[in-house]
N, C-alpha and C positions, 0 to 999 in steps of 0.2 A: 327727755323729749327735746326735738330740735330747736331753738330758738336764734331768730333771722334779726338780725338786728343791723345796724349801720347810719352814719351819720345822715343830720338832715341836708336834702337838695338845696344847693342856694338858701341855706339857711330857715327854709319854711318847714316845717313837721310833715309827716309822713302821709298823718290823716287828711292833710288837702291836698295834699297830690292824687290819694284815694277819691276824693269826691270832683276833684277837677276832670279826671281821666272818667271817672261815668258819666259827668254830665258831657262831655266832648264826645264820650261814644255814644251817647245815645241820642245826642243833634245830630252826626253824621251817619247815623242809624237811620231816621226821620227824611234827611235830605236826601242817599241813597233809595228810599222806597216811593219818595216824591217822585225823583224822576226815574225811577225803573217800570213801574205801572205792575198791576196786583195779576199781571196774567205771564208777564216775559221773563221770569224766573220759577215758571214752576211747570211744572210736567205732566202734561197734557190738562189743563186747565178747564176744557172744555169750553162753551158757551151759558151766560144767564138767560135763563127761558122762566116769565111768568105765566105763559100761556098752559090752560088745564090740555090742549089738546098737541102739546110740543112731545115731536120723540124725543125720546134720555139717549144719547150716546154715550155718556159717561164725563167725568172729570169736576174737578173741583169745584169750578161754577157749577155746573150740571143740578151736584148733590145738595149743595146753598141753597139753589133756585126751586128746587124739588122741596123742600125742606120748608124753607119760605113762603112758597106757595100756597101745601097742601095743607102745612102742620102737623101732619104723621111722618113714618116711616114706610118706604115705597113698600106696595103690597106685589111688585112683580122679583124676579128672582136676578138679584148682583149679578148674577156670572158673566161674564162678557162685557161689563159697565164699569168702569175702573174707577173707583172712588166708594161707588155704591157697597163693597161689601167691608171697608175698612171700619174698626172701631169709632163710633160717629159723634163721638163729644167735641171735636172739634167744629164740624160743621155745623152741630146745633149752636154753639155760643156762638159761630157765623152769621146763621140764623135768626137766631132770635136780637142779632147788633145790627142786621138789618132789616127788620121789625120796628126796630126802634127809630132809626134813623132814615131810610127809604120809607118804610108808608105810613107812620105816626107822621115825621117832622119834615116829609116830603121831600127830605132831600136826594141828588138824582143818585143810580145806581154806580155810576162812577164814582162821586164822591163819597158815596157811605162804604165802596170797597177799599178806597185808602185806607178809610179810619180803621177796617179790619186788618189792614197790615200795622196800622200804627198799632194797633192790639199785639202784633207780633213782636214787635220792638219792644215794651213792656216786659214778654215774656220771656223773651233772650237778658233784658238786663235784671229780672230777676233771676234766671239762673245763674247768671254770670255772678251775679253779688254772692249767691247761695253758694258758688265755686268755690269763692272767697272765704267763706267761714268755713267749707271743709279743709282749706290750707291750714286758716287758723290754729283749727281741732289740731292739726298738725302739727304744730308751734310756728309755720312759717310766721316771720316777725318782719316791721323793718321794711326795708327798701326791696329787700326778695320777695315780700308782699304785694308793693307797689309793681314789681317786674311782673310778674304772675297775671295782678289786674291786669295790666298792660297786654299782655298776651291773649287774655280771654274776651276782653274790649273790641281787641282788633282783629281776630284772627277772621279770614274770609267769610268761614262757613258761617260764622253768625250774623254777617250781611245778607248768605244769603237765606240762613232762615227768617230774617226780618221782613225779607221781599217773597218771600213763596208762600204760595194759596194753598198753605198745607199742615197738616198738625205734628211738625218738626219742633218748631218752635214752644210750642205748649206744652210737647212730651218731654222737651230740654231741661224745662223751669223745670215741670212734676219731677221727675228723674231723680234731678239735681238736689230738691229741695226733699224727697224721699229719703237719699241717700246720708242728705247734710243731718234731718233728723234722726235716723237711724245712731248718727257718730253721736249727737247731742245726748241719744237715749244712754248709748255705751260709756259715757260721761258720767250721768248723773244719776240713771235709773228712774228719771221721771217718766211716770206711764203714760201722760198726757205724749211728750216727747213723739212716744211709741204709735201710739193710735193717731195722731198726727201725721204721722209717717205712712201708713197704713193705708188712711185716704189719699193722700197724695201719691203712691205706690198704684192703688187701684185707679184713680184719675189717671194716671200715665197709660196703664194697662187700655183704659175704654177712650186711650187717644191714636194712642200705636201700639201695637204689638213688642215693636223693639223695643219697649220697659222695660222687657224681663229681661232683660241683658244685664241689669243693673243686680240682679235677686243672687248669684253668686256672691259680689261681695258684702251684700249685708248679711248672709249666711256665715261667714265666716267671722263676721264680728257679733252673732248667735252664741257663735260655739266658746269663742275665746270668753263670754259675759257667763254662760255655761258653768266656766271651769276657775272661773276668778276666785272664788270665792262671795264675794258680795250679794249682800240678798236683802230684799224690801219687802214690804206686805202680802205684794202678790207676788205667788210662786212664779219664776222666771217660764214653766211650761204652760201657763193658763196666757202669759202674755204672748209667746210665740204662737200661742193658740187663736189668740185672737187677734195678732197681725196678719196670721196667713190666714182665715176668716174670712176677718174685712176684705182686704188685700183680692184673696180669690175670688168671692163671690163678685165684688165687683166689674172684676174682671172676666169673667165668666158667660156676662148676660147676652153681651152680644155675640160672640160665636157662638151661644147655647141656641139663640134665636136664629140667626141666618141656618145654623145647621138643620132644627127641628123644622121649619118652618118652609124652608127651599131645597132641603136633602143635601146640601151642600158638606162638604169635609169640613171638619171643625178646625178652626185658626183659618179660613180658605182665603188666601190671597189673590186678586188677582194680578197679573203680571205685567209690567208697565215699560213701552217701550218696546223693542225688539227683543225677539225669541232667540237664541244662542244657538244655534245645533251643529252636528255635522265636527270640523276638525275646530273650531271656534267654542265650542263648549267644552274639550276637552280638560283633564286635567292639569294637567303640564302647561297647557295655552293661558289659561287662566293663572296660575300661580304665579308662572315665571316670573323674573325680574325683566323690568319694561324696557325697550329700549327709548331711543330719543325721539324715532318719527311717533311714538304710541304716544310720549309726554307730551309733545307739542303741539299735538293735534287737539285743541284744549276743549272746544265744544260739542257737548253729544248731540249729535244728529241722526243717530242712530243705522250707523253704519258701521255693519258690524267687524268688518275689517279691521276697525283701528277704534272699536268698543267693547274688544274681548277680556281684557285683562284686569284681574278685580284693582289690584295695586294701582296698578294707571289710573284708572279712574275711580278707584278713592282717592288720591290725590290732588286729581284733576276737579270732581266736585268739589273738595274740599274750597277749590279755587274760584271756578268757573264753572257755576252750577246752571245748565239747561239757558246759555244764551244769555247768561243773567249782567253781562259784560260783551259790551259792544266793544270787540277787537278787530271792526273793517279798518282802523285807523292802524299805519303803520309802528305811532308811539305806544297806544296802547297796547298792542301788540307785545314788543316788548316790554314792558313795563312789569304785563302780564307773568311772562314766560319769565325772569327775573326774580318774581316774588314768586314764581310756582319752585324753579330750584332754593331759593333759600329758606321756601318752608319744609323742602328737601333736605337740606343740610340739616336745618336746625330741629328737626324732626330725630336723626342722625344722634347728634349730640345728644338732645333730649333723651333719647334710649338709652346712651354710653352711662348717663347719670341717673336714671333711675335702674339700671342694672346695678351701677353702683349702691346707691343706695340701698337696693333689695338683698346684696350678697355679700357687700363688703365695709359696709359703714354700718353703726349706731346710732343712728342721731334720733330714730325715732322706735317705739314701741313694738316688737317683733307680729304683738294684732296688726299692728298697722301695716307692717310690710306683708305679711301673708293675706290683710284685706287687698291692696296692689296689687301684688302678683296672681293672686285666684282671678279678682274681682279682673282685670284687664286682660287674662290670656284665654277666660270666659268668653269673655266680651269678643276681642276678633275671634275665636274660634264659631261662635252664635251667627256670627255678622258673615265668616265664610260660608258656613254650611246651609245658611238664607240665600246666601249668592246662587251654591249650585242649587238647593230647592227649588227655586225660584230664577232658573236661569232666564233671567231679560237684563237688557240694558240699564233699566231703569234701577234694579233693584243696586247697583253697584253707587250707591248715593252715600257721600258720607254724612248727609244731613239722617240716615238710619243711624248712627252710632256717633254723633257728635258728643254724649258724656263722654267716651271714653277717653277722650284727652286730658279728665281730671287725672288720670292714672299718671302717664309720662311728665304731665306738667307738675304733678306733686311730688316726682322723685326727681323732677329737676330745682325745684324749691326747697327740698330738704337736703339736697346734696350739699352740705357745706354750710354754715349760719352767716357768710356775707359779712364775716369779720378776721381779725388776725391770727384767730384761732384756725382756721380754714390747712387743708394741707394742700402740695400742690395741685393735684389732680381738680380739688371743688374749686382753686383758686383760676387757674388756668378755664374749666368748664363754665365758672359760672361771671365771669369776665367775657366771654365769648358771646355764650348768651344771653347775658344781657344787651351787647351792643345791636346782637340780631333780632331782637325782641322788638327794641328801640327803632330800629332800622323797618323792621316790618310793620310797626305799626304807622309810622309816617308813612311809607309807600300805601300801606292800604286807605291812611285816611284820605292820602293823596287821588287814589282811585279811584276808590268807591263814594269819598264824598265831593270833588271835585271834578274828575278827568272824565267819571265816565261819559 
C-alpha cells in the first residue's frame, strides 16, 4: 500500500498544518455565509410563511416554514412545489433548529436562518475530515495528505454547499462518512463499523436521492471482503443482509409515502429551474465539449441558450453556484473566470493521475483501484442519465455529485509517495499539483472570504 511521506514545512510537523488548514477553512467558511445571506445561493429558495392561511409555492423556505408551523407533513400533493416532494430530513433538522431558536429563544427569523447555514458549515467540514480518513485507509501519508486537505478545504463547491438552503451539505457528510466506514469495516471486520455505516447510508438516502451514487463502490469492496478469505463470527451474508436492510428500508419510507399517498411515481423529482426541450435537450447539445462563450457565462439564470450543456455547467456550479458570487465587479469577474480555468486544468491533470494510478502503478491494493474506478464511472454515469431524466437547468448542479471528487482526488494522492522514490511522471504530476492546489486555495480564500 501506498505511503506519502515528506519532510516537515518550515520545520513544524505535518499534524498542525492538518488542524491549521481546518480551522482557516472553516472561519472562512463562517465569514462566506455571513455575508452571502441563507437565500442568495440556493435555488429557488422560496419565501418564510408562518401564516396557517399562506399559499406554498414551493422552495426551500416554503418547506421549513410549512414544517415549522404545522409540525406535520403537508397533507396536499408535492407535484408542482419544488422542495416539497424531496426526501425531508433536511428540512426537518431545519425545522425543529428553528423551533429552538425562532420561538423558544425568540430570536428573529433572520438570525436563526444563519445559524442553519452555520449548521452547513459543520457538515461540509465533517465530510471533508471524513475525506481525509478515506486517503488515509489509502496510505496517503505526509505532506500529500496535507495537499489533499488543502484541496477539499478550499475547493468552491464546498463554499457553496455551506451557503445553500439545501440538503447538499448534509448528504456530503452522510456520504462521505458512509463510505469512510464501509473502508474502516473492509479493514477490520468490525460489525459495529458496518451497521454504522448502514445508518449513515440510509440518512444520506432520506436526505437526497443522489446517495445512492455512492452504493457502486461499496459493492465492490462487498465482493472483494467476499473472496478474501477472512471471516468473523457473523457470516459476511447475514451482515450484507442487514446493511442493505437498515440502509433500504430507511431509505424507502419516503418515496413509499409520497408515492402511496399522492399516486405520484416512486423516487418522483420535481424539476428545478428551466425545462430543456426542442434542439437544447438534445443529445449531442448536452454532451458536447463547451465552448468558451458557454464557460464564461458563469451564472444560471436560467436561460437556456447558454444553460444547455451538462459539462459547462457542472463546472460552472462547481464555481459559481446560482448567484452565490457577486461578479458585477470587473475584478471579480476575472478572478472568477481564472479560478474557473485552473480548476480546469487541474481537474485535467488530476485525471492523467488517477488513470495512472488505476492502469499503470501499484502503489495501492487492486480492491482499492476497482473501488475507484467502478465507484467513480458509476457515479458520473448516475449523475448524466439524472441530467436527461430530469432534463432542467437546475438538475446540472454539481453540489448533486460533490463525493465524487473523492475518486480523482485519491488517485491524485496515491500517484507517487511525495518522496525520491517517485518516478518521473508522479514527480513532474504531482509537483504541478501541488502548486495548483496551493494556488487555488489562496484565490478561493481570497474570494470567497474576502472579495466577495
Amino acid at each position: 500500500m501506498a505511503r506519502s511521506s515528506g519532510r516537515r514545512f518550515w520545520g513544524i510537523p505535518n499534524e498542525f498544518w492538518i488542524g491549521f488548514v481546518i480551522m482557516v477553512g472553516f472561519f472562512l467558511k463562517l465569514v462566506y455565509v455571513s455575508k452571502l445571506g441563507y437565500a442568495a445561493g440556493t435555488l429557488n429558495p422560496g419565501t418564510w410563511q408562518e401564516s396557517a392561511e399562506a399559499v406554498r409555492s414551493g422552495g426551500s423556505l416554503d418547506v421549513i416554514s410549512y414544517l415549522y408551523t404545522f409540525h406535520h407533513f403537508p397533507g396536499f400533493s408535492p407535484k408542482g412545489l419544488f422542495g416539497y416532494a424531496d426526501p425531508p430530513l433536511y428540512y426537518v433538522i431545519c425545522s425543529l433548529w428553528m423551533e429552538l431558536l425562532h420561538r423558544l429563544m425568540g430570536w428573529s427569523v433572520n438570525v436563526s436562518l444563519y445559524c442553519v447555514l452555520a449548521l452547513n458549515v459543520i457538515y461540509v467540514m465533517v465530510g471533508e475530515c471524513a475525506g481525509i480518513g478515506i486517503l488515509q485507509k489509502l496510505g496517503v501519508r505526509g505532506r500529500k495528505l496535507v495537499v489533499a486537505l488543502l484541496f477539499l478545504i478550499f475547493f468552491p463547491s464546498h463554499y457553496h454547499m455551506s451557503g445553500s438552503l439545501s440538503g447538499s451539505a448534509l448528504c456530503f457528510m452522510l456520504t462521505i462518512l458512509a463510505l469512510n466506514g464501509v473502508l474502516s469495516w473492509h479493514r477490520s471486520r468490525r460489525k459495529k463499523e458496518l451497521k454504522k455505516s448502514s445508518v449513515e447510508l440510509g440518512l444520506a438516502l432520506m436526505t437526497s436521492y443522489a446517495a445512492v451514487m455512492v452504493i457502486p463502490a461499496m459493492i465492490v469492496l462487498f465482493v472483494y471482503a467476499s473472496k478474501d478469505g477472512r471471516r468473523n463470527q457473523t457470516p459476511l451474508s447475514i451482515q450484507f443482509r442487514n446493511f442493505a436492510l437498515t440502509a433500504g428500508i430507511m431509505a424507502m419510507i419516503w418515496p413509499l409515502y409520497i408515492s402511496i399517498r399522492f399516486g405520484l411515481p416512486l423516487f418522483y423529482v420535481e424539476g428545478a429551474g428551466v425545462k430543456l426541450e426542442g434542439a437544447y435537450a438534445s443529445v449531442f447539445t448536452r454532451l458536447a465539449l463547451p465552448g468558451r462563450s458557454l464557460m464564461e457565462h458563469l451564472h444560471t439564470t436560467g436561460d437556456v441558450s447558454r444553460e444547455y450543456n451538462i459539462w459547462a455547467q457542472t463546472y460552472k456550479t462547481a464555481l459559481v453556484d446560482f448567484h452565490s458570487i457577486n461578479t458585477s465587479l470587473r475584478g471579480t469577474h476575472l478572478i472568477t473566470v481564472f479560478l474557473l480555468y485552473m480548476n480546469v486544468l487541474l481537474s485535467v491533470i488530476a485525471h492523467m493521475m488517477l488513470i495512472y494510478t488505476l492502469f499503470f502503478a501499484n502503489r495501492i491494493d487492486r480492491v482499492f483501484r476497482r473501488m475507484l474506478f467502478i465507484g467513480y464511472v458509476s457515479m458520473l454515469a448516475a449523475y448524466i442519465a439524472a441530467c436527461f431524466l430530469v432534463p432542467y437547468t437546475g438538475t446540472m448542479d454539481f453540489k448533486m455529485i460533490t463525493a465524487v471528487l473523492m475518486f480523482p482526488l485519491a488517485g491524485m494522492s496515491v500517484c507517487g509517495t511525495g518522496d525520491l522514490s517517485d518516478n518521473r511522471f508522479e514527480k513532474i504530476t504531482t509537483g504541478i499539483t501541488n502548486v495548483m492546489i496551493l494556488g487555488m486555495a489562496f484565490v478561493t480564500a481570497f474570494l470567497f472570504g474576502f472579495y466577495y
